[in-house]
RODO-2510 file (C-alpha; in nm, 4 decimals, decimal comma):
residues 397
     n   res          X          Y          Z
     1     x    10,9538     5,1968   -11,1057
     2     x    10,7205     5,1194   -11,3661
     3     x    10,3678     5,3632   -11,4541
     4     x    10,1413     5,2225   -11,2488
     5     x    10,3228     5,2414   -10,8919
     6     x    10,4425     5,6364   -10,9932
     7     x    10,0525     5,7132   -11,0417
     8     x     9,9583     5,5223   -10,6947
     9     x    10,2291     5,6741   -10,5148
    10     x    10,1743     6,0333   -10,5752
    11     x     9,7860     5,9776   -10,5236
    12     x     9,8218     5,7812   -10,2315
    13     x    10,0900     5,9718   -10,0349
    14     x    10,0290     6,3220   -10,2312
    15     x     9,7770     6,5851   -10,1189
    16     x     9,5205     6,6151   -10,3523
    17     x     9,5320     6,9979   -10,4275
    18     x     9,4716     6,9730   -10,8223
    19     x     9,3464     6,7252   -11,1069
    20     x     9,6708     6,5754   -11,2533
    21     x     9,7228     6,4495   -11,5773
    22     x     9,7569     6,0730   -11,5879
    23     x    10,0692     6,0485   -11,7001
    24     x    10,3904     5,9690   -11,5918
    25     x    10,7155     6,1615   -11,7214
    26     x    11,0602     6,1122   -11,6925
    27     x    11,2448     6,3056   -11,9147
    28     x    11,2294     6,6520   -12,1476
    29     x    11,4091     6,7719   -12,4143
    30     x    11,3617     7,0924   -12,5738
    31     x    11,0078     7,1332   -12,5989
    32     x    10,9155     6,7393   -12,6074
    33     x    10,8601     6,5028   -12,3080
    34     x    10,8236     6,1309   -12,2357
    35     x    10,6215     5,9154   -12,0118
    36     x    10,7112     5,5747   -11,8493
    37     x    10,5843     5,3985   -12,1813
    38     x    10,8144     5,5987   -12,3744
    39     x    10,5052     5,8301   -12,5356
    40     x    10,6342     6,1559   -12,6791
    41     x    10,4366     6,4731   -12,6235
    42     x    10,4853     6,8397   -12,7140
    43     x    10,4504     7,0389   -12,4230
    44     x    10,2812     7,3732   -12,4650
    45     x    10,2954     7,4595   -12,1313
    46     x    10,6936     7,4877   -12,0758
    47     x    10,6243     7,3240   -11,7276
    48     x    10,3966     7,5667   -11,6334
    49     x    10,5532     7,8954   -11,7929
    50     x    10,9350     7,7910   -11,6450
    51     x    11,1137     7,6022   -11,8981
    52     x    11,1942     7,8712   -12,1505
    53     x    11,4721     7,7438   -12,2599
    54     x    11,3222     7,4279   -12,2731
    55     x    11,3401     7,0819   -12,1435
    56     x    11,7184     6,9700   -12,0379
    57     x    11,8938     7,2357   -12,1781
    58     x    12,2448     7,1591   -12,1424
    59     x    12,2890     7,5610   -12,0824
    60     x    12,1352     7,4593   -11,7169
    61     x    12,2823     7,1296   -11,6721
    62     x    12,6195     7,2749   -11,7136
    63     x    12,5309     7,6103   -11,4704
    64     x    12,4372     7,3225   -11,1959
    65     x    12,7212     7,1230   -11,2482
    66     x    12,9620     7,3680   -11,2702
    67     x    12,8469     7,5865   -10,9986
    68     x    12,7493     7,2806   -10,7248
    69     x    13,1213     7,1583   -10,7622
    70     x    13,2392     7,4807   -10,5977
    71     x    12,9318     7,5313   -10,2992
    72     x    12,5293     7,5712   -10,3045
    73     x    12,4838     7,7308   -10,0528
    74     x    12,6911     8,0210    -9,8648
    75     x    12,7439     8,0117    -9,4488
    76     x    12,5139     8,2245    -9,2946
    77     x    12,2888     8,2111    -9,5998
    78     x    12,2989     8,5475    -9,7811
    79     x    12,4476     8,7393    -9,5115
    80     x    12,8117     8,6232    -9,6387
    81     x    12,8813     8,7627   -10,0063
    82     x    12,8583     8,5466   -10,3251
    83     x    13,0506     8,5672   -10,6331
    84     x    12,7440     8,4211   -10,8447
    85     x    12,5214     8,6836   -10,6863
    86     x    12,7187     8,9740   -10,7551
    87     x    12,7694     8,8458   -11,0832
    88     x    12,4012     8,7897   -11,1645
    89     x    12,3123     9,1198   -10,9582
    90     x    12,5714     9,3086   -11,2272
    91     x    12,3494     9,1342   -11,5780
    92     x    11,9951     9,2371   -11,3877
    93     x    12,0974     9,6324   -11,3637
    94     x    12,1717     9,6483   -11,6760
    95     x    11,7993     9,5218   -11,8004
    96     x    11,5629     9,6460   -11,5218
    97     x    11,4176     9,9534   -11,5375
    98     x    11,6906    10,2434   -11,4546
    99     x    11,5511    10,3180   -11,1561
   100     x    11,5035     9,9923   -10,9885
   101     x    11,8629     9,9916   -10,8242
   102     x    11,8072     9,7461   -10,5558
   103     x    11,7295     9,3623   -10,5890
   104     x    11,6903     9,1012   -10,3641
   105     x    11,5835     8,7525   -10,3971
   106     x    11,3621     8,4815   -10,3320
   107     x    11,2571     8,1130   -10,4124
   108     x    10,9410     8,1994   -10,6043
   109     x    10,7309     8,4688   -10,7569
   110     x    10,4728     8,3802   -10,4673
   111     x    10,7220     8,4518   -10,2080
   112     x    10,8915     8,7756   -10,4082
   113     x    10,5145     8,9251   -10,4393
   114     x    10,4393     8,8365   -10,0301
   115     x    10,8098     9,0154    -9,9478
   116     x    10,6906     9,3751   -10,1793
   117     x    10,3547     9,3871   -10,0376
   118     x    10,4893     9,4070    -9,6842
   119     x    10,8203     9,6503    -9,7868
   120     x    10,5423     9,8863    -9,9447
   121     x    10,3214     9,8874    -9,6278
   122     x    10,6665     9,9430    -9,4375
   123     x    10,8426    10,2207    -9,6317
   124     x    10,4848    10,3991    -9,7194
   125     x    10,3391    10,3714    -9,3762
   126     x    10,0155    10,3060    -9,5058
   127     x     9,7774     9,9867    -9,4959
   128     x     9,6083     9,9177    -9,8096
   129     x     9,6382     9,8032   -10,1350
   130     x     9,4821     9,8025   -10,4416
   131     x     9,4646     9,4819   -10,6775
   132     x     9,2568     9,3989   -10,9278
   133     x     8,9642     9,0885   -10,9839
   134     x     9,1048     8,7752   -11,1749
   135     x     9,4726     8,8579   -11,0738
   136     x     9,6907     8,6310   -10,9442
   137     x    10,0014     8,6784   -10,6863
   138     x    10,0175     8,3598   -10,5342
   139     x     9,9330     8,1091   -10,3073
   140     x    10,0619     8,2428    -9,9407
   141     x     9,8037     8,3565    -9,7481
   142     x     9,8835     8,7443    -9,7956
   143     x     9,9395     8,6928   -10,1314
   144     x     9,6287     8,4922   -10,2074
   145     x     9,4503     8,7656   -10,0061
   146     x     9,5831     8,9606   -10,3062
   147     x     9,4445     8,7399   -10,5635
   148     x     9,1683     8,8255   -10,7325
   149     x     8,9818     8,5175   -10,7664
   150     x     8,7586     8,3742   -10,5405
   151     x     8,8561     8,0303   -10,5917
   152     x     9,2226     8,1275   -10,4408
   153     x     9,0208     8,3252   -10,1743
   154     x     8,6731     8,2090   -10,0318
   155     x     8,8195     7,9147    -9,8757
   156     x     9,1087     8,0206    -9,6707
   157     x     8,9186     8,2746    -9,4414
   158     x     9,0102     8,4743    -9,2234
   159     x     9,2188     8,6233    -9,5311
   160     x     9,4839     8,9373    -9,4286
   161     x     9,2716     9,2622    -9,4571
   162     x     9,3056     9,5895    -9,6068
   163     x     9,3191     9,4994   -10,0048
   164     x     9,0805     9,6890   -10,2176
   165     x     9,0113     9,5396   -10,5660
   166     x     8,9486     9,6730   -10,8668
   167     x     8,8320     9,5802   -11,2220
   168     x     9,1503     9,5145   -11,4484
   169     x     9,2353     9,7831   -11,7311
   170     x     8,9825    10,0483   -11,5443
   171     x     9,1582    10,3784   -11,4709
   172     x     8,8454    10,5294   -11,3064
   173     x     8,7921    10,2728   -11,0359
   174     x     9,1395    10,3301   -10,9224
   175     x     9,1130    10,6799   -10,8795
   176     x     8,7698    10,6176   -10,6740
   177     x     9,0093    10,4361   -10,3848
   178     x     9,3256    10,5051   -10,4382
   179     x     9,3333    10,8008   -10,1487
   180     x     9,2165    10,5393    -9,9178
   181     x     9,5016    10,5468    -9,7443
   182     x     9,6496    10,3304   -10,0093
   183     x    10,0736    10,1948    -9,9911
   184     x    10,0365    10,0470   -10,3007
   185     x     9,8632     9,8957   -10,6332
   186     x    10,0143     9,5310   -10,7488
   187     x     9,9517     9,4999   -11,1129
   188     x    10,0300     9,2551   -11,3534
   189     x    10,0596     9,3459   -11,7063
   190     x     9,9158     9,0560   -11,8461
   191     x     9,6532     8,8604   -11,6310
   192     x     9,8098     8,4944   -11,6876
   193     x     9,6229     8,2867   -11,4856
   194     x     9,2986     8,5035   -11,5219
   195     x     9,2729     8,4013   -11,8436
   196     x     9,5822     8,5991   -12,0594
   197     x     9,3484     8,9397   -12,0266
   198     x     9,5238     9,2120   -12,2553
   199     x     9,4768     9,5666   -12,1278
   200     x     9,4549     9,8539   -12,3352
   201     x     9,7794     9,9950   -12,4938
   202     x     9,7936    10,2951   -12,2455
   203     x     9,6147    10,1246   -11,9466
   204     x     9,9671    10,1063   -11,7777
   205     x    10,1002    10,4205   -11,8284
   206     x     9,7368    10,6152   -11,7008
   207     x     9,7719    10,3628   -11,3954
   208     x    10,1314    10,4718   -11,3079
   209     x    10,0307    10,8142   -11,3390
   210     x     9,7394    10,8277   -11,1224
   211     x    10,0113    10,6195   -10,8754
   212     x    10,2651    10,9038   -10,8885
   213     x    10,0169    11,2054   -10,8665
   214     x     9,8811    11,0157   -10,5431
   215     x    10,2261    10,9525   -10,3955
   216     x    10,1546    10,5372   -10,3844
   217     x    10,3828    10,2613   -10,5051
   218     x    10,3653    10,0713   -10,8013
   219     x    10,4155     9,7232   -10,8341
   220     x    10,4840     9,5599   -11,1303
   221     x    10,3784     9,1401   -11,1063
   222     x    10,6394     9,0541   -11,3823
   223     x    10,6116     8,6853   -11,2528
   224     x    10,4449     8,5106   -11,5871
   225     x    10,5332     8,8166   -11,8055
   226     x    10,9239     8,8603   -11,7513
   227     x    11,1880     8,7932   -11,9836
   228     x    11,0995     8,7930   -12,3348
   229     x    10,7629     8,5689   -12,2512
   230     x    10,5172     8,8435   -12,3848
   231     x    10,8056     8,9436   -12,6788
   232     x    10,9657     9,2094   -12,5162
   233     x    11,2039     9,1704   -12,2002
   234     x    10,9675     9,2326   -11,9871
   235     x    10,5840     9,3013   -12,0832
   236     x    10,5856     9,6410   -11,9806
   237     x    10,9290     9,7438   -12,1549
   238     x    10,7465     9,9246   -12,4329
   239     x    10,5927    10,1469   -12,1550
   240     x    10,6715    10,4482   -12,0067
   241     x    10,6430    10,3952   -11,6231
   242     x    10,7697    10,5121   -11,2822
   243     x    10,7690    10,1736   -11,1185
   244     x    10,8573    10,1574   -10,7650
   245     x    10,8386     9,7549   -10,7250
   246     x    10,8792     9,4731   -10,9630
   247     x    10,8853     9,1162   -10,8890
   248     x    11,0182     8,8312   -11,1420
   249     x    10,9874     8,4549   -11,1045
   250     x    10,9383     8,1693   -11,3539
   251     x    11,1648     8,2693   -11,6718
   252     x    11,4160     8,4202   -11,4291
   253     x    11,6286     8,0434   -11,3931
   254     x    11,4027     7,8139   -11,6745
   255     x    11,2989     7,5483   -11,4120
   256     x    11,5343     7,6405   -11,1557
   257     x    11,2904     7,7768   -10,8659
   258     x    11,4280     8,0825   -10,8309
   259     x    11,2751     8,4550   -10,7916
   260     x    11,3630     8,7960   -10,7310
   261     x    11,2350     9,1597   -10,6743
   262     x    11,3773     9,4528   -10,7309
   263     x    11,2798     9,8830   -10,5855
   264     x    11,3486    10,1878   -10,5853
   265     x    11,6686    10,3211   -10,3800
   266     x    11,4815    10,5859   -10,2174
   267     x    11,2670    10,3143   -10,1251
   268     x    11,5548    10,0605    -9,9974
   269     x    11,6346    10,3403    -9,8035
   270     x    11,3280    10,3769    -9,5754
   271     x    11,3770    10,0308    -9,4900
   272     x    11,5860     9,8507    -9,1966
   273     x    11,8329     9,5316    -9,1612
   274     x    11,5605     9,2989    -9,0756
   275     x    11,2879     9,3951    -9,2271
   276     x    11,3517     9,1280    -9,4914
   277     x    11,5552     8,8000    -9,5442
   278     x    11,5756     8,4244    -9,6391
   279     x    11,7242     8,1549    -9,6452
   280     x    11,7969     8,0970    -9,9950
   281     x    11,7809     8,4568   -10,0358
   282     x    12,0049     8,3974   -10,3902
   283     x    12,1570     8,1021   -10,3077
   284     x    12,4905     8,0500   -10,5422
   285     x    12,3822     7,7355   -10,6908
   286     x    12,0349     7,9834   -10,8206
   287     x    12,1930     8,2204   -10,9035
   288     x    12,4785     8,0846   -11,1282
   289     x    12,1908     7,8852   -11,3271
   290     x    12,0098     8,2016   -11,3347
   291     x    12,2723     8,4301   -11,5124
   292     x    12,3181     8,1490   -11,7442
   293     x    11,9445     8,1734   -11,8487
   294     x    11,9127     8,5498   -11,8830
   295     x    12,2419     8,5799   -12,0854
   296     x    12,1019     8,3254   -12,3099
   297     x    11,8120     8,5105   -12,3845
   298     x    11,9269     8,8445   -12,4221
   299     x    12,2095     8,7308   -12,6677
   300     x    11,9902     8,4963   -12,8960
   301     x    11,7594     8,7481   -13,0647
   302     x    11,4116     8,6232   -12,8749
   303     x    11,2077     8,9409   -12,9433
   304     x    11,2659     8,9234   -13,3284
   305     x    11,2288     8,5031   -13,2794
   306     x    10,9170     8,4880   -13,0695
   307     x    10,7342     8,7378   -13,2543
   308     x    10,7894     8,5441   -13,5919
   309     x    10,6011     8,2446   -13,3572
   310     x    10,3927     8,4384   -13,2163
   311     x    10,2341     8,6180   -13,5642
   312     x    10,2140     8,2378   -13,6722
   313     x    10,0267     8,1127   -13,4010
   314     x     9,7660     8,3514   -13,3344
   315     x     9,6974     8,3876   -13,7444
   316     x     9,6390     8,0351   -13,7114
   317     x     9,3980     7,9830   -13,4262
   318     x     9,2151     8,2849   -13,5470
   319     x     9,1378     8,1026   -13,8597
   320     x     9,0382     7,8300   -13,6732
   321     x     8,8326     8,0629   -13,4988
   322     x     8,6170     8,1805   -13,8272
   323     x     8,6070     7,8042   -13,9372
   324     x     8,4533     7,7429   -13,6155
   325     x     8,2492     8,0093   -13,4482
   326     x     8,0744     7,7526   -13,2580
   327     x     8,3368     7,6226   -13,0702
   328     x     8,5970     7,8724   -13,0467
   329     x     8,4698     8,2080   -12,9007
   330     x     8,8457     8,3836   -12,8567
   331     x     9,1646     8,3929   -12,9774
   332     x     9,3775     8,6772   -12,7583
   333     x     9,7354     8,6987   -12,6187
   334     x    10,0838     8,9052   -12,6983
   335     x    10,4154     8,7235   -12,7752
   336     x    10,4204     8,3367   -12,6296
   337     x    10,1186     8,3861   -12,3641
   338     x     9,8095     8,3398   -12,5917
   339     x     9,4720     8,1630   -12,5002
   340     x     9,1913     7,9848   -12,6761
   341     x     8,8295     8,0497   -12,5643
   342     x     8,6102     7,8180   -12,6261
   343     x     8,2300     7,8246   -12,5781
   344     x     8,2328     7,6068   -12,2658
   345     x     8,3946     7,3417   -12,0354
   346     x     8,2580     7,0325   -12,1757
   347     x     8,4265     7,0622   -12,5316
   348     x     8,7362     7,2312   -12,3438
   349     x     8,7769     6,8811   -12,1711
   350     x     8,6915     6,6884   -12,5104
   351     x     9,0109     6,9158   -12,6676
   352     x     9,2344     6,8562   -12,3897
   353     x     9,1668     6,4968   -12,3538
   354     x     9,1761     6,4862   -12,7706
   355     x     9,5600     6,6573   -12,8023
   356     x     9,6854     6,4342   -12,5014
   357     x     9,5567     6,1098   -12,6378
   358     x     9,7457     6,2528   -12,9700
   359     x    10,1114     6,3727   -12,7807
   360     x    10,0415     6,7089   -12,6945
   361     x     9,9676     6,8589   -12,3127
   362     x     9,7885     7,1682   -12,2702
   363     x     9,6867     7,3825   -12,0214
   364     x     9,3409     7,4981   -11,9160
   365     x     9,2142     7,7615   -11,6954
   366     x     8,8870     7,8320   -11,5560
   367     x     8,7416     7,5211   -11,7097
   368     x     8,7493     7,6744   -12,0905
   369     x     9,0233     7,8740   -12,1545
   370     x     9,2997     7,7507   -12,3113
   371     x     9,6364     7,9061   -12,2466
   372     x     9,9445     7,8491   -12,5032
   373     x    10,2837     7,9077   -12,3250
   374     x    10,5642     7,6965   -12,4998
   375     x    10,9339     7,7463   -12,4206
   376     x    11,0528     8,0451   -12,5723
   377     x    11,3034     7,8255   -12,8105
   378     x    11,0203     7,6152   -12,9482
   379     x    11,0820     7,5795   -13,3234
   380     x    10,8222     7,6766   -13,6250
   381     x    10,8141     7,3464   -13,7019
   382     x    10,6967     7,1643   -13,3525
   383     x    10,4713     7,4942   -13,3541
   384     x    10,3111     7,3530   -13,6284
   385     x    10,2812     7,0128   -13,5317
   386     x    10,1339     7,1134   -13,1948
   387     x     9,8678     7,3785   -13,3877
   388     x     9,7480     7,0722   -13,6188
   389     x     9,6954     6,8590   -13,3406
   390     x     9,4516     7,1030   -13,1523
   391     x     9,2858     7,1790   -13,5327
   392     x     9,1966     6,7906   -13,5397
   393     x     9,1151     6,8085   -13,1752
   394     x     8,8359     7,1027   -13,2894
   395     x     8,7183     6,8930   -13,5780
   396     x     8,6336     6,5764   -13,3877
   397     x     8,4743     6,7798   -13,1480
***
């Protein structure tokens, strides 16, 4: 199938939910991919924050081959036992917070975020929750009625009620609502899709705090942050936090849509059979590529590896940054989640369309912010390569 029928297909037959990039790919490789006309590009979007392992890592193929010789999927779902659950169940205790004892999971962060909300409301017995503006939890409508952003929200009325938002990194506001008969506050440590939004260093500490002295849950969104993308295992390892909920997706199988959650015993233990389940609910075929992933990550040295990257990268674009005051207004992020700012949308869309014309794809949000998010593995070298494209991009703009 040559370029031009992929591109008419998808448009013609496709929904047309987002702007897509005119290009057609059909294959990866580490952090490179190719299109129909055999153009290479760097990706710095690791397939939208999944790949971390990158592109075709034969780590993955041989989980899937491996694992789909002996079954896929278990009879009766996940209410027969799995040996590839058990196993990957036995790696996750070991990293998750102590007290998080219980995991279950899911086919997406989306759907892992839509199952907490609803356990909270359940084991609490209380109705609302607290997020905060320019999150994102997903695209189902409870979890889009979570979101946020109005752009998730405004069109899909009626939304589900009883969420109370709340500026991000603001202590005070929370403590304003939070004894409005409130089960929970969803949180993610990083705003991702907001725009990579930083808190302050002890935002998440004061906010589990006020959540303990009120007796309401806390839920961690560890969707875009989780394992090792922010440097540490999770972004809010360095913390010190009573967590009661925290969801994972993305990193969790590098491509592989996969998801989990994981609570609290005391908190499994208000609930009932049937207050939750799934189809895929950890699937063997998931779960085998996902322990594959994970052990990969923990025994390769990412912290010390990314952070090397990371210093690069965001030393770099902040010189940029005082070359070019006029066209750069922000440089911000924490391990391999970083964005670029720039000034507004017009020379956001000259950049973008600059570094693809010149092999490299990014990612923008909110019409001018830049977000960096390579595969965790991406080398110092293609780093480099990627970071002069964008600095000729800037020029010519």
């Amino acid at each position: 199938m040559n370029k031009l029928n992929t591109i008419k297909i998808e448009d013609k037959y496709m929904p047309k939910f987002s702007v897509k990039t005119k290009i057609a790919i059909i294959k990866g490789k580490g952090v490179y991919v190719w299109d129909e006309n055999g153009k290479k590009y760097i990706d710095m979007t690791s397939g939208w924050g999944v790949t971390c392992i990158g592109h075709a890592n034969p780590i993955i193929t041989k989980a899937l081959i491996k694992q789909s010789k002996k079954i896929i999927q278990n009879p009766n779902g996940g209410n027969t036992y799995s040996q590839a659950r058990a196993r990957l169940l036995d790696l996750l205790k070991d990293i998750l917070p102590h007290n998080l004892s219980k995991i279950f999971f899911s086919s997406s962060g989306a759907e892992a975020n839509d199952a907490v909300i609803k356990l909270a409301r359940k084991a609490s017995q209380k109705l609302n929750v607290i997020s905060t503006f320019q999150s994102f939890h997903g695209r189902t409508i409870s979890t889009a009625s979570a979101t946020g952003q109005d752009i998730h929200r405004n069109k899909f009325n009626p939304l589900m009620p009883n969420y109370i938002f709340v500026p991000f990194n603001n202590i005070d506001e929370v403590k304003k609502v939070i004894k409005n008969n409130v089960a929970a506050v969803i949180v993610e440590p990083i705003q991702g899709e907001g725009g990579v939004i930083v808190p302050d260093e002890d935002y998440l500490e004061k906010l589990s705090t006020v959540c303990e002295e009120n007796n309401v849950y806390l839920i961690l969104d560890e969707v875009q942050t989780g394992f090792y993308r922010t440097g540490t295992l999770f972004a809010s390892s360095p913390y010190k936090l009573n967590v009661s909920f925290m969801t994972m997706a993305k990193h969790i199988a590098g491509g592989f849509p996969f998801g989990a959650f994981a609570m609290k015993e005391e908190i499994a233990e208000e609930l009932e059979i049937g207050d939750h389940g799934g189809t895929y609910c950890g699937n063997p075929l998931g779960c085998a590529v996902s322990y594959e992933v994970i052990n990969y990550l923990i025994n390769n040295n990412m912290e010390e590896k990314i952070k090397k990257v990371s210093d690069f990268i965001i030393n770099y674009l902040r010189e940029l940054k005082n070359r070019f005051p006029d066209i750069i207004s922000d440089v911000r992020g924490k391990g391999l989640l970083i964005a670029v700012e720039v000034f507004d949308d017009k020379k956001a869309e000259k950049l973008e369309k600059f570094s693809l014309d010149n092999g490299l794809i990014l990612n923008v949000k909110h019409g001018k912010i830049i977000r960096l998010f390579p595969a965790l593995t991406t080398k110092l070298n293609e780093i480099k390569d990627a970071l002069e494209i964008i600095k000729n991009a800037i020029e010519t703009v």
